[in-house]
TISEMI-175908 format. One record per residue: residue in one letter; x, y, z of N, C-alpha, C in turn. Coordinates in pm, whole numbers, plus 50000, padded with zeros to 5 digits. Example, Ala and Ser with C-alpha at 12.3 -4.5 7.8 and 13.67 -1.06 7.14 Angstrom:
# residues 2
<r res="a" n_c1="51319" n_c2="49431" n_c3="50780" ca_c1="51230" ca_c2="49550" ca_c3="50780" c_c1="51320" c_c2="49670" c_c3="50780"/>
<r res="s" n_c1="51285" n_c2="49775" n_c3="50708" ca_c1="51367" ca_c2="49894" ca_c3="50714" c_c1="51290" c_c2="50003" c_c3="50787"/>
//
This chain:
# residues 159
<r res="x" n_c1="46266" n_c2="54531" n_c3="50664" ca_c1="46408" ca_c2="54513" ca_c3="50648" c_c1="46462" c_c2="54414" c_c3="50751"/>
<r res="x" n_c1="46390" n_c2="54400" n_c3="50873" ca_c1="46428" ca_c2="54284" ca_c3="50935" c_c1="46364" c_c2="54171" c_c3="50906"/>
<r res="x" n_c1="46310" n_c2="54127" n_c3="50880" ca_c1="46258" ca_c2="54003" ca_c3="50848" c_c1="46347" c_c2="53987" c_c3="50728"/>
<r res="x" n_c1="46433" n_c2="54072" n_c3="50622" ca_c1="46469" ca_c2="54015" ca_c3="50569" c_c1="46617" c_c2="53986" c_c3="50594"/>
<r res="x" n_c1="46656" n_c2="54044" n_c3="50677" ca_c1="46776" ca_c2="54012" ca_c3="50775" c_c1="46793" c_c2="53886" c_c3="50818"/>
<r res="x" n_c1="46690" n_c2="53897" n_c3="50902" ca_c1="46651" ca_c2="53682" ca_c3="50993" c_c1="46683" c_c2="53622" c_c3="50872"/>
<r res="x" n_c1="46616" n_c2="53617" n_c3="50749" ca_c1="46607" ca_c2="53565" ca_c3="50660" c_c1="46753" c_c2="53495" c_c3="50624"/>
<r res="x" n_c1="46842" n_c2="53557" n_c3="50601" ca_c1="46952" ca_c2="53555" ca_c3="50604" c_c1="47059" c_c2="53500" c_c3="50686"/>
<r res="x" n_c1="46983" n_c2="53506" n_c3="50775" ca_c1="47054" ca_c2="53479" ca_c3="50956" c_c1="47012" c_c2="53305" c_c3="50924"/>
<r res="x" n_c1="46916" n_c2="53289" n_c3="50896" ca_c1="46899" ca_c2="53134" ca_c3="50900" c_c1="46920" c_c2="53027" c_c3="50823"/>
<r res="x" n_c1="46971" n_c2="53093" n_c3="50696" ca_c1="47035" ca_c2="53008" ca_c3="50576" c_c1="47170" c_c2="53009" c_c3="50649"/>
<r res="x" n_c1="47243" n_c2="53087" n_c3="50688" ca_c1="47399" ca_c2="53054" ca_c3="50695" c_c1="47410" c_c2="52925" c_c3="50784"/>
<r res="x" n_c1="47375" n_c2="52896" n_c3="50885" ca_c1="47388" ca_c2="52742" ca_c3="50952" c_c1="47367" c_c2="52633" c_c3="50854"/>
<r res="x" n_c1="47237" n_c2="52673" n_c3="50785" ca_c1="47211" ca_c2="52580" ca_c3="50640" c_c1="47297" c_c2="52573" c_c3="50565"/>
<r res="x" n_c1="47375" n_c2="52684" n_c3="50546" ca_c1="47490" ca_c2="52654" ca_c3="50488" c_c1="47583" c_c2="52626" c_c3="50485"/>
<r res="x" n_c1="47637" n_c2="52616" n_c3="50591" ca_c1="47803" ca_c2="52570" ca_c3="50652" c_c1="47718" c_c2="52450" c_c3="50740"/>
<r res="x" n_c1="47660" n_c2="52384" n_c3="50706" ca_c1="47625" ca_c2="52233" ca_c3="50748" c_c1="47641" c_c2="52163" c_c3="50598"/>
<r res="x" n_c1="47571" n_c2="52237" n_c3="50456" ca_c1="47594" ca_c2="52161" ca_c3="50370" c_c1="47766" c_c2="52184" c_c3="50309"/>
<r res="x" n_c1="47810" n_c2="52301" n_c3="50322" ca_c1="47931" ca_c2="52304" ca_c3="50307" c_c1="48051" c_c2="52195" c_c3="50381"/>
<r res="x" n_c1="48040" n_c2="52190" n_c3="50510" ca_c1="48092" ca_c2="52105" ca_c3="50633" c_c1="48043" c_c2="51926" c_c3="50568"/>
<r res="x" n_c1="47930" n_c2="51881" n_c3="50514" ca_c1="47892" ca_c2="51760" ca_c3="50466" c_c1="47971" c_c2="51741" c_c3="50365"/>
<r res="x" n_c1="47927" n_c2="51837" n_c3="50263" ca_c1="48023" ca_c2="51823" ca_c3="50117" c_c1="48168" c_c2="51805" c_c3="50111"/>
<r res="x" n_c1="48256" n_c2="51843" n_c3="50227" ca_c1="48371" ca_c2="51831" ca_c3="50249" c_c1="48405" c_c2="51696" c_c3="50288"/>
<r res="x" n_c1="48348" n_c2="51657" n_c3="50393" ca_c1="48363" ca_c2="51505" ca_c3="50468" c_c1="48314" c_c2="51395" c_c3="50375"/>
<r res="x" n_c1="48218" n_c2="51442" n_c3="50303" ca_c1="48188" ca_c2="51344" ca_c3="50169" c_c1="48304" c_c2="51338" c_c3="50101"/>
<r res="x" n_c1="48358" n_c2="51440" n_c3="50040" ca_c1="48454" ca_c2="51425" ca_c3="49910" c_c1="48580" c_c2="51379" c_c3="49998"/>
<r res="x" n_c1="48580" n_c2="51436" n_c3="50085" ca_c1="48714" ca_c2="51332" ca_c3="50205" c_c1="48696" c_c2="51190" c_c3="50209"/>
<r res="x" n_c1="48571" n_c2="51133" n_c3="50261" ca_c1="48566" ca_c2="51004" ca_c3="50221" c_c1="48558" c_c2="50894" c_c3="50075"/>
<r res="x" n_c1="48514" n_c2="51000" n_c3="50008" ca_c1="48493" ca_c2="50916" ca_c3="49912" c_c1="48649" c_c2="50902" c_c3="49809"/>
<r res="x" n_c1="48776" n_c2="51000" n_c3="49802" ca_c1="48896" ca_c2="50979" ca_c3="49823" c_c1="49009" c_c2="50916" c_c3="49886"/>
<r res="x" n_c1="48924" n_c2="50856" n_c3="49980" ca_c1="49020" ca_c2="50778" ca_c3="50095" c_c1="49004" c_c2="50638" c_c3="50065"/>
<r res="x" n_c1="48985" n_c2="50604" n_c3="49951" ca_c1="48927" ca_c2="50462" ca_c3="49943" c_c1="49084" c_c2="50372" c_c3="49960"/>
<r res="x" n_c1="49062" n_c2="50266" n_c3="50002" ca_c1="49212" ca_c2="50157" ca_c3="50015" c_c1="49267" c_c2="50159" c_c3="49909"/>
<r res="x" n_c1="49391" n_c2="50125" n_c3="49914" ca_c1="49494" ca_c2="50136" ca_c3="49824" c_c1="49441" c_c2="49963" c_c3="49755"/>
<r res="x" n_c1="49434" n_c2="49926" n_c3="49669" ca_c1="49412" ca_c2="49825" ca_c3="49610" c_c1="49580" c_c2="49699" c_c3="49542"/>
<r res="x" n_c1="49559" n_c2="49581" n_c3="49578" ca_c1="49694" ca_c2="49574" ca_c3="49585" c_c1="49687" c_c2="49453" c_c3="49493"/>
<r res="x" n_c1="49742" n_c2="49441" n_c3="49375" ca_c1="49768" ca_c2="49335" ca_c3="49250" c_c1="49919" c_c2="49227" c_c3="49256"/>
<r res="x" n_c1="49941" n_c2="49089" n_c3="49249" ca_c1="50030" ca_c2="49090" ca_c3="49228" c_c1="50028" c_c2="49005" c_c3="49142"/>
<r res="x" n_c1="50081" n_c2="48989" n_c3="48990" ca_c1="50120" ca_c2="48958" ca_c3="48904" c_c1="49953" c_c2="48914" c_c3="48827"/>
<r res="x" n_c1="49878" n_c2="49066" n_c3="48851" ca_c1="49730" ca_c2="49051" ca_c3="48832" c_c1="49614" c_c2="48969" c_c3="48890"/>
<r res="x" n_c1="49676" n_c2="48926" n_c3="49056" ca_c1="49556" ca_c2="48877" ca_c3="49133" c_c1="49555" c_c2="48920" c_c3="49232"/>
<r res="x" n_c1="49482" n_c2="48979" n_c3="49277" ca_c1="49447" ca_c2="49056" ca_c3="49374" c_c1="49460" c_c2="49016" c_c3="49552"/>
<r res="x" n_c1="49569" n_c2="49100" n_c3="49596" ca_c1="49621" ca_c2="49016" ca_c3="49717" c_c1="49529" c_c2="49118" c_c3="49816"/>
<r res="x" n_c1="49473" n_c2="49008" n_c3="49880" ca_c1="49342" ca_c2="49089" ca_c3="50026" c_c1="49444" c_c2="49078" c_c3="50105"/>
<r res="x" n_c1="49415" n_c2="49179" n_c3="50195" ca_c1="49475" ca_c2="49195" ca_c3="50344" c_c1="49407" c_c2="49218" c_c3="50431"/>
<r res="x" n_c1="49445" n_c2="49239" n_c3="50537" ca_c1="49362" ca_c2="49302" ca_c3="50684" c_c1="49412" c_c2="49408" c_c3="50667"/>
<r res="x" n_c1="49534" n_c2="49471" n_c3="50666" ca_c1="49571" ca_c2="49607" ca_c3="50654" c_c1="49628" c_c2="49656" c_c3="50541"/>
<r res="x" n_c1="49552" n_c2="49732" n_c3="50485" ca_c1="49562" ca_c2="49788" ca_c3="50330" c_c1="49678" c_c2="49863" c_c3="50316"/>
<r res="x" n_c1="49784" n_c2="49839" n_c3="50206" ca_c1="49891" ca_c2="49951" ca_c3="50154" c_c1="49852" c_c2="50117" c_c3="50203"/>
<r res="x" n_c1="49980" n_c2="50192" n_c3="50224" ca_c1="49936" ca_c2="50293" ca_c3="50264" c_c1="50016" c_c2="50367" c_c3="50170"/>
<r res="x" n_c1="49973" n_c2="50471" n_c3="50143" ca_c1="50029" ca_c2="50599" ca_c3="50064" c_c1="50114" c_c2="50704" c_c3="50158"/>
<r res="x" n_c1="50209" n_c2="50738" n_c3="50228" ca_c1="50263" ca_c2="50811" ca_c3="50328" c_c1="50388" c_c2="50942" c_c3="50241"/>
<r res="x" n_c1="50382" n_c2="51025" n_c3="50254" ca_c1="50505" ca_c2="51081" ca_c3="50240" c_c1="50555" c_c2="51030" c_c3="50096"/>
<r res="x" n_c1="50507" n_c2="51040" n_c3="49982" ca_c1="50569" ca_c2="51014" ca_c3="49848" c_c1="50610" c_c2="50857" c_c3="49864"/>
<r res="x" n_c1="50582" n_c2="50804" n_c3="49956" ca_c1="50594" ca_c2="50615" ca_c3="49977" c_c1="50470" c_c2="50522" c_c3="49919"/>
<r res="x" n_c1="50485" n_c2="50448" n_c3="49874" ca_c1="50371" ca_c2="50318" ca_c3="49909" c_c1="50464" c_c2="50220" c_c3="50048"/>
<r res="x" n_c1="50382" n_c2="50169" n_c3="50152" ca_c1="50383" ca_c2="50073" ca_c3="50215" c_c1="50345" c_c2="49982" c_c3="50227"/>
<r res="x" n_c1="50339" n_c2="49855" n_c3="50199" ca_c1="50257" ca_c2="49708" ca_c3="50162" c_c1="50288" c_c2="49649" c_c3="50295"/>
<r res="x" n_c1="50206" n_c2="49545" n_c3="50310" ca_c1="50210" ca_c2="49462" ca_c3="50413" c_c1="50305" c_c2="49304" c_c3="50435"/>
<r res="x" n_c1="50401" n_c2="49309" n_c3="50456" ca_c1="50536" ca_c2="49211" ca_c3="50415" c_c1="50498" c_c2="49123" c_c3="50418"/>
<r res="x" n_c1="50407" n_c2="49049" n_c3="50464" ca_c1="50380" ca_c2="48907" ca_c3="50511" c_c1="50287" c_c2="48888" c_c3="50360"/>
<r res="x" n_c1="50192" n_c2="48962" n_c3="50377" ca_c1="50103" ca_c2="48919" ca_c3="50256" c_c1="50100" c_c2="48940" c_c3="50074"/>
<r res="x" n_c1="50266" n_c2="49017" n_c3="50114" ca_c1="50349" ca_c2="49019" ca_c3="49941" c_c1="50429" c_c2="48934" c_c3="49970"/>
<r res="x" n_c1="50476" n_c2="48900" n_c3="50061" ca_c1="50573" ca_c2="48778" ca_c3="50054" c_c1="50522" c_c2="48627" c_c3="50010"/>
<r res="x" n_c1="50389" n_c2="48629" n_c3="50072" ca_c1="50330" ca_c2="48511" ca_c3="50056" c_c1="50293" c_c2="48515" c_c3="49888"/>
<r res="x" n_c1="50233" n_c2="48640" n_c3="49808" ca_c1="50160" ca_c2="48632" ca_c3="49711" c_c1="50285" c_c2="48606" c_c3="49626"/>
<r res="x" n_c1="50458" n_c2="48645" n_c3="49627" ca_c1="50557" ca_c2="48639" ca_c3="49581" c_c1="50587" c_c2="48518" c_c3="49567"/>
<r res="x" n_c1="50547" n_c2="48391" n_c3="49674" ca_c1="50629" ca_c2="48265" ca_c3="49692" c_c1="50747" c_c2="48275" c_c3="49778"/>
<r res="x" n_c1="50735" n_c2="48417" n_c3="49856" ca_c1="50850" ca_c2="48396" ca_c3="49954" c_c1="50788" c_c2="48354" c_c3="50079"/>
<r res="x" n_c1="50910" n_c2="48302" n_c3="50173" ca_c1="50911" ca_c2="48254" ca_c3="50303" c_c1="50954" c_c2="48392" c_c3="50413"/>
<r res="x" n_c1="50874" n_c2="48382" n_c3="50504" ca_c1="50882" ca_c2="48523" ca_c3="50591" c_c1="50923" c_c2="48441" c_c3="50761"/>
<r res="x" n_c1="51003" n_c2="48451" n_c3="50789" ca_c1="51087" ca_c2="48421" ca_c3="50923" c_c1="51048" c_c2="48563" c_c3="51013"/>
<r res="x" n_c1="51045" n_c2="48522" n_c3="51162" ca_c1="51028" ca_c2="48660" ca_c3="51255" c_c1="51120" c_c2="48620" c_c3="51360"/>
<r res="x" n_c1="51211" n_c2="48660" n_c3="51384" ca_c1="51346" ca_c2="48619" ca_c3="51517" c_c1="51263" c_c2="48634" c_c3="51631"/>
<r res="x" n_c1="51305" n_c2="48578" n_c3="51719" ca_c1="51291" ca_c2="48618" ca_c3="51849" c_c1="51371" c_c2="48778" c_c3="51914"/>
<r res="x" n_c1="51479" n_c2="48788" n_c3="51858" ca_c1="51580" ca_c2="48864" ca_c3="51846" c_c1="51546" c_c2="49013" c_c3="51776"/>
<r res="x" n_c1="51398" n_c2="49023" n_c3="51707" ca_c1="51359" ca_c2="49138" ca_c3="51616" c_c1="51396" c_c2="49109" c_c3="51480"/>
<r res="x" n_c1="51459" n_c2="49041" n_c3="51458" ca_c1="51543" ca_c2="49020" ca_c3="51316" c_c1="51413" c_c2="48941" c_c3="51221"/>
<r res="x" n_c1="51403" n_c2="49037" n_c3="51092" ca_c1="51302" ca_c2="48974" ca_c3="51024" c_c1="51389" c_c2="48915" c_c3="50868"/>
<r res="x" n_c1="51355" n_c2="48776" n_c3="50856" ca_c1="51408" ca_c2="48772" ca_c3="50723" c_c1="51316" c_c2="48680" c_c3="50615"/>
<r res="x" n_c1="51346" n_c2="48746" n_c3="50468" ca_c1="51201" ca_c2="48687" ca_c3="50351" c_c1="51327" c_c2="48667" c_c3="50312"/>
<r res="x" n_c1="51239" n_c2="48510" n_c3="50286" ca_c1="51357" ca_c2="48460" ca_c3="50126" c_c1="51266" c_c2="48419" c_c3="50013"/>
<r res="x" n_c1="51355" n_c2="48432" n_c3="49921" ca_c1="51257" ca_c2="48388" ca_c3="49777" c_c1="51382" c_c2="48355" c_c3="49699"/>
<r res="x" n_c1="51340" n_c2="48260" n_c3="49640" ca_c1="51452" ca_c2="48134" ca_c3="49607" c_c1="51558" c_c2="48202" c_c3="49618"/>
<r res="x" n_c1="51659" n_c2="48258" n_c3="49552" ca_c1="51853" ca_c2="48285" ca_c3="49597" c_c1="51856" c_c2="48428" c_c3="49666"/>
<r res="x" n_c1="51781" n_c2="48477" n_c3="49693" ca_c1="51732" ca_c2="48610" ca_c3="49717" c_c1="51705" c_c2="48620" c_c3="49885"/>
<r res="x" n_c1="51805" n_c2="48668" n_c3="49999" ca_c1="51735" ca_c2="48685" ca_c3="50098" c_c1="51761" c_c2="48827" c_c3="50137"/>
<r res="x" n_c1="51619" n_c2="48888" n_c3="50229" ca_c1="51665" ca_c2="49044" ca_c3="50256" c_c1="51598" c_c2="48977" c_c3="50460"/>
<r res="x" n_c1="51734" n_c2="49062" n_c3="50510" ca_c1="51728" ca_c2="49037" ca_c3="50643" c_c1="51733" c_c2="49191" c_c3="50656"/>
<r res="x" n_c1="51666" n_c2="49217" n_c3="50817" ca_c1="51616" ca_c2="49360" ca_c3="50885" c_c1="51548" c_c2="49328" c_c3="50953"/>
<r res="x" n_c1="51597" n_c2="49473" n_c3="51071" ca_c1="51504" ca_c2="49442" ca_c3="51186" c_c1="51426" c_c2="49604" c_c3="51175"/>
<r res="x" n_c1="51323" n_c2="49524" n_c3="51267" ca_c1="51174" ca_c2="49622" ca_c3="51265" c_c1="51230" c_c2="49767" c_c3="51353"/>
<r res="x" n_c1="51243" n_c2="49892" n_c3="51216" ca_c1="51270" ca_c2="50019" ca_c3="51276" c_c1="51395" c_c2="50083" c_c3="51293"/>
<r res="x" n_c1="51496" n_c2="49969" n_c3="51193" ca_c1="51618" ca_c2="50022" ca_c3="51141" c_c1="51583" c_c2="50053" c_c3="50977"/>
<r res="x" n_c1="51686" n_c2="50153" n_c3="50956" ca_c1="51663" ca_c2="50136" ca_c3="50778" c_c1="51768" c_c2="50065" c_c3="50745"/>
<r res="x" n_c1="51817" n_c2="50021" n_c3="50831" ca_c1="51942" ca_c2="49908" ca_c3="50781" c_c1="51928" c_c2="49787" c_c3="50746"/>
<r res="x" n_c1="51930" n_c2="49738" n_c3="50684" ca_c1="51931" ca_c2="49594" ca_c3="50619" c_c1="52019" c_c2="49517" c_c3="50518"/>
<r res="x" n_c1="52005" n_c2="49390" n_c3="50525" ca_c1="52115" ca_c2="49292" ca_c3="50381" c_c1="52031" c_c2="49229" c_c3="50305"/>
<r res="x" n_c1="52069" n_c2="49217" n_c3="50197" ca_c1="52056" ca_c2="49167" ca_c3="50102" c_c1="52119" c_c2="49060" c_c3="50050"/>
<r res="x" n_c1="52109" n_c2="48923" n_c3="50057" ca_c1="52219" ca_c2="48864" ca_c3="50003" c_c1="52320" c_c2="48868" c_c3="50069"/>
<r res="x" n_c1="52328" n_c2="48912" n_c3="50229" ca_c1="52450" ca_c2="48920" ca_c3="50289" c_c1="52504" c_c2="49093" c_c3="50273"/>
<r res="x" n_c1="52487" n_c2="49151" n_c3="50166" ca_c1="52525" ca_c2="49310" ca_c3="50104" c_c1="52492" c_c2="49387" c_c3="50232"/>
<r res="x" n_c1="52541" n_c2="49463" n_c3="50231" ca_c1="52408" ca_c2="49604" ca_c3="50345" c_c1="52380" c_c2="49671" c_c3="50234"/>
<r res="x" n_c1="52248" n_c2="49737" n_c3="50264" ca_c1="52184" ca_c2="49810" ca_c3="50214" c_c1="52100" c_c2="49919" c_c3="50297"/>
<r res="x" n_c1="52075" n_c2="50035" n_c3="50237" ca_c1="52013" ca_c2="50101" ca_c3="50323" c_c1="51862" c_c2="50165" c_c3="50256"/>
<r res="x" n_c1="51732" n_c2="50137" n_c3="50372" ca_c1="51612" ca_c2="50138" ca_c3="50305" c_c1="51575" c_c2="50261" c_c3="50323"/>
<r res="x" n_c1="51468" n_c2="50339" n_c3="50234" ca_c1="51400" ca_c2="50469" ca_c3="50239" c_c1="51365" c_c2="50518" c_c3="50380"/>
<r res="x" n_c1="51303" n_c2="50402" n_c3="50427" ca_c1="51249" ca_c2="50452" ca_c3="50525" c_c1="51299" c_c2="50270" c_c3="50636"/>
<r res="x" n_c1="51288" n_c2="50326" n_c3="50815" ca_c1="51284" ca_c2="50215" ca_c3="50863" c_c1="51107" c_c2="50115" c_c3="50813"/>
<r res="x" n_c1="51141" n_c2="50007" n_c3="50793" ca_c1="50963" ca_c2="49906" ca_c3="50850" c_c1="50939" c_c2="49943" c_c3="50981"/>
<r res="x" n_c1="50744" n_c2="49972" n_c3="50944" ca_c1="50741" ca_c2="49968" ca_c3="51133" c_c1="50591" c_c2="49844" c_c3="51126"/>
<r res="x" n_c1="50525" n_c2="49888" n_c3="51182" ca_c1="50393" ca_c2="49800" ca_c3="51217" c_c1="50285" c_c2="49846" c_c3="51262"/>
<r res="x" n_c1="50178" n_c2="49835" n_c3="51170" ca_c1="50031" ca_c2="49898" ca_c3="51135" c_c1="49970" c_c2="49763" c_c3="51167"/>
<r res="x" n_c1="49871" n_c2="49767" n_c3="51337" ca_c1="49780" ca_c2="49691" ca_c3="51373" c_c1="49852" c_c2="49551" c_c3="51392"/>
<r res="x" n_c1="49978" n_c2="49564" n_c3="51394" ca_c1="50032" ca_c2="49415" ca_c3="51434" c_c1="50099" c_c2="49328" c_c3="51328"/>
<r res="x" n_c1="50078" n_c2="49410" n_c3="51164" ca_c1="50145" ca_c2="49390" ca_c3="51059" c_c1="50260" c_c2="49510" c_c3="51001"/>
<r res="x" n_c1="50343" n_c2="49397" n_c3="50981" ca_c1="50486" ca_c2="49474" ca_c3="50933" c_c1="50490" c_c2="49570" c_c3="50815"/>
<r res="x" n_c1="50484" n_c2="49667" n_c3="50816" ca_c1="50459" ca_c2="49762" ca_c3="50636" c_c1="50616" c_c2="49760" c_c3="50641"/>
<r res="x" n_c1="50646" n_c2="49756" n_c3="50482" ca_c1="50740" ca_c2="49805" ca_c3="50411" c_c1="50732" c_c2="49836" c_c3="50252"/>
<r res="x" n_c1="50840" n_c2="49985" n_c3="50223" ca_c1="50815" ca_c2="50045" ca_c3="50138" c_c1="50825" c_c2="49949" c_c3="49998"/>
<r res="x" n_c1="50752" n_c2="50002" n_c3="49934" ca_c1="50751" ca_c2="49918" ca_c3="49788" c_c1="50908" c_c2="49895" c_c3="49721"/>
<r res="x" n_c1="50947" n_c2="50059" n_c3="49730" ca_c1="51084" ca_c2="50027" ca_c3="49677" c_c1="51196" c_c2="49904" c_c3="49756"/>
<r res="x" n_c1="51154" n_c2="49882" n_c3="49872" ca_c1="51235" ca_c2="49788" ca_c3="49921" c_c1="51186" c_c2="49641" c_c3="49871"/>
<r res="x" n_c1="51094" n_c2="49604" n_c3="49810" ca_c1="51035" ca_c2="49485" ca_c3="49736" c_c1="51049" c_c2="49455" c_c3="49635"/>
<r res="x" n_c1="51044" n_c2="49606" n_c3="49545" ca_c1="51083" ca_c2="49594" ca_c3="49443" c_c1="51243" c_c2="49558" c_c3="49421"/>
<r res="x" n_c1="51307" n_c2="49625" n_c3="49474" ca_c1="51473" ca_c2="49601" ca_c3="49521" c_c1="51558" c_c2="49470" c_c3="49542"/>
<r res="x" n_c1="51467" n_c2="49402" n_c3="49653" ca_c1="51511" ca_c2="49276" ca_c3="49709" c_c1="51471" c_c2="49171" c_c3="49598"/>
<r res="x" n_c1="51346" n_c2="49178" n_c3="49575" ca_c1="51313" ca_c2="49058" ca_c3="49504" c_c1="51287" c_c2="49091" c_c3="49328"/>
<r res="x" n_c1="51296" n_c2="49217" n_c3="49228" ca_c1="51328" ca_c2="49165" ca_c3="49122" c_c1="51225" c_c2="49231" c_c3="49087"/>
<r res="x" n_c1="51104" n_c2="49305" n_c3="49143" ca_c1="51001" ca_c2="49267" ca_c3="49060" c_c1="50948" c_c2="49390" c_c3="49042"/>
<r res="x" n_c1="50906" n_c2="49414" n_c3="48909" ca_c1="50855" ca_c2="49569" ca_c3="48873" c_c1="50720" c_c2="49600" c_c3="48934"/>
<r res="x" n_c1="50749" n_c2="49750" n_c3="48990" ca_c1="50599" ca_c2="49800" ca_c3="49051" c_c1="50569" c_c2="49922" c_c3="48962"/>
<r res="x" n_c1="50443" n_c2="49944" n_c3="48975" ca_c1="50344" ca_c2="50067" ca_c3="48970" c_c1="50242" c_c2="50052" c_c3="49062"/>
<r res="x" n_c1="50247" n_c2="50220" n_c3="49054" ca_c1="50106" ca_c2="50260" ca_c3="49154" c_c1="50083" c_c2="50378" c_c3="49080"/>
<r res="x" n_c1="49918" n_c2="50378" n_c3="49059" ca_c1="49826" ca_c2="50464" ca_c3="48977" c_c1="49737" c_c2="50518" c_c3="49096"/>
<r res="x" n_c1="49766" n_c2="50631" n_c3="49100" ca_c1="49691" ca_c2="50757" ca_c3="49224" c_c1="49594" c_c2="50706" c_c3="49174"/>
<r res="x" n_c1="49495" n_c2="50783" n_c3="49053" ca_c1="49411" ca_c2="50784" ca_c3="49005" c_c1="49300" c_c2="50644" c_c3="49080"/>
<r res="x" n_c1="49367" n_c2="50527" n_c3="49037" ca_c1="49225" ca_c2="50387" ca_c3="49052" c_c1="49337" c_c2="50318" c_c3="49176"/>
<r res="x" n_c1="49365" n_c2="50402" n_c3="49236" ca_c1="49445" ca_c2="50350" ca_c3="49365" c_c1="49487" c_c2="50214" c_c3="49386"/>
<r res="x" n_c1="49567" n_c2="50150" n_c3="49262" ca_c1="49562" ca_c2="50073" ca_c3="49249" c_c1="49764" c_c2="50029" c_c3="49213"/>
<r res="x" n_c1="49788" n_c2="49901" n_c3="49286" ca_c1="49937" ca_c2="49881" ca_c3="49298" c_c1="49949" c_c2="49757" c_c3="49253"/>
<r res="x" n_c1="50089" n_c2="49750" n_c3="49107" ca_c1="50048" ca_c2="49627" ca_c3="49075" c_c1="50233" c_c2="49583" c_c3="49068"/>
<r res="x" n_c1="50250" n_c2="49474" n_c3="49134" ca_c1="50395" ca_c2="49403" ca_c3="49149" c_c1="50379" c_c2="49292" c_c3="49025"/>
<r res="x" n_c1="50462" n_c2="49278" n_c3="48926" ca_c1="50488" ca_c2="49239" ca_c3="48798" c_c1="50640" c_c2="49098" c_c3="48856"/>
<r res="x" n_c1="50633" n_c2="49029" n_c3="48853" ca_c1="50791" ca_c2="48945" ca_c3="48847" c_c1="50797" c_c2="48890" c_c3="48706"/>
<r res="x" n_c1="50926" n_c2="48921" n_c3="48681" ca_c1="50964" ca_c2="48845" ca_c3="48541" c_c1="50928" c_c2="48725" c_c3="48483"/>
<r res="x" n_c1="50921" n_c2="48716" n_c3="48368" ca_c1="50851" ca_c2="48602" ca_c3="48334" c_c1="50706" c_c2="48552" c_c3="48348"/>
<r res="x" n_c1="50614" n_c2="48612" n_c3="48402" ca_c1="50508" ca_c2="48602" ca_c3="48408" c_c1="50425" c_c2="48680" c_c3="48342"/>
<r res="x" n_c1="50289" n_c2="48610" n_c3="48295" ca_c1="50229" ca_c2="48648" ca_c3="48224" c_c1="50073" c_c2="48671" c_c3="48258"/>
<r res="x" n_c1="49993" n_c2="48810" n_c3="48255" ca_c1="49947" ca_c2="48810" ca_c3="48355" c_c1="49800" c_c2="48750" c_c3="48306"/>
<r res="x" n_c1="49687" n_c2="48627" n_c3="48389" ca_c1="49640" ca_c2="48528" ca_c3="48311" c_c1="49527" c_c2="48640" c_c3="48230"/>
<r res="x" n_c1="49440" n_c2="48580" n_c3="48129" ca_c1="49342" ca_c2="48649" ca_c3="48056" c_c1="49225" c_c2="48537" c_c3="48065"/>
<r res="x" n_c1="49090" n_c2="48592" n_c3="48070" ca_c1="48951" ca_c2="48548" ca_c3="48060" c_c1="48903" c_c2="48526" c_c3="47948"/>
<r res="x" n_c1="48865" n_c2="48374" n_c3="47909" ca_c1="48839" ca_c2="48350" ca_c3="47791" c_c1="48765" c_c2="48480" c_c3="47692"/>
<r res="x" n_c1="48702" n_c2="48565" n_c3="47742" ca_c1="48619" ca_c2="48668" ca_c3="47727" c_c1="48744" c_c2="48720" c_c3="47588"/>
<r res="x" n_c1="48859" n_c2="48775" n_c3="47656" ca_c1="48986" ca_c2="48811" ca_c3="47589" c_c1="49071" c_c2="48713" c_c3="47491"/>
<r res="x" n_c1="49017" n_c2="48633" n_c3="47464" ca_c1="49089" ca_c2="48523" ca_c3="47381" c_c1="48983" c_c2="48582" c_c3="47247"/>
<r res="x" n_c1="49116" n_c2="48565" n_c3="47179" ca_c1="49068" ca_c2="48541" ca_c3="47020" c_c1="49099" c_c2="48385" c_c3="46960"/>
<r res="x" n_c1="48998" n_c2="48334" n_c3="46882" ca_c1="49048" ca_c2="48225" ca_c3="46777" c_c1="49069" c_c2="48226" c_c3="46682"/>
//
């Protein structure tokens, strides 16, 4: 009866090691980067969109650029993107901001992940016009602007 005790005694470490693995696996393999589309081409960053608190956060500089907007940084803190008649001014860690001169007030303040500016999607979508989704599922975020059409691979062409 003891030996089959030990027996017992020495699977449980075996087991809450594969239990403890299986966890940190399925943790990692869920955590994959937020994947970021804009008008179906795929904008790389150094610091990937983040999912926070019912938010997406994108990286301002590198949707601004994929947008065709111009991104200004004050000396003063004052950050302002323009895209053609469209300007949104704010400084880093107010939720206060203009639009067009308007005030407006954002979800959340912008702050800065690794030295890049995040701000919430809804504030992009807002300022500049342009329809978003984000799909939990293929973690994947795609900014749409009007009038565009998003290109197709001859593969997808019919004659």
């Amino acid at each position: 009866m003891k030996r089959r005790w030990s027996a017992r005694v020495q699977w449980r470490p075996l087991l809450l090691t594969a239990v403890i693995a299986a966890a940190v696996s399925s943790l990692l393999a869920f955590s994959q980067p937020l994947e970021l589309r804009v008008d179906g081409q795929r904008v790389v960053t150094d610091v990937p969109p983040i999912a926070h608190e019912q938010e997406i956060y994108v990286p301002l500089r590198a949707v601004a650029d994929a947008l065709g907007a111009d991104t200004h940084f004050a000396k003063n803190g004052m950050i302002e993107v323009i895209r053609g008649d469209q300007t949104l001014r704010f400084v880093l860690g107010s939720d206060k901001a203009t639009l067009n001169s308007a005030p407006i007030s954002l979800r959340r303040a912008p702050f800065r992940v690794r030295g890049r500016v995040m701000v919430g999607l809804h504030t992009v979508s807002r300022a500049f016009g342009v329809k978003t989704r984000y799909d939990r599922r293929s973690a994947r975020i795609d900014l749409d602007t009007p009038g565009v059409i998003e290109a197709t691979t001859s593969s997808d062409e019919t004659e």
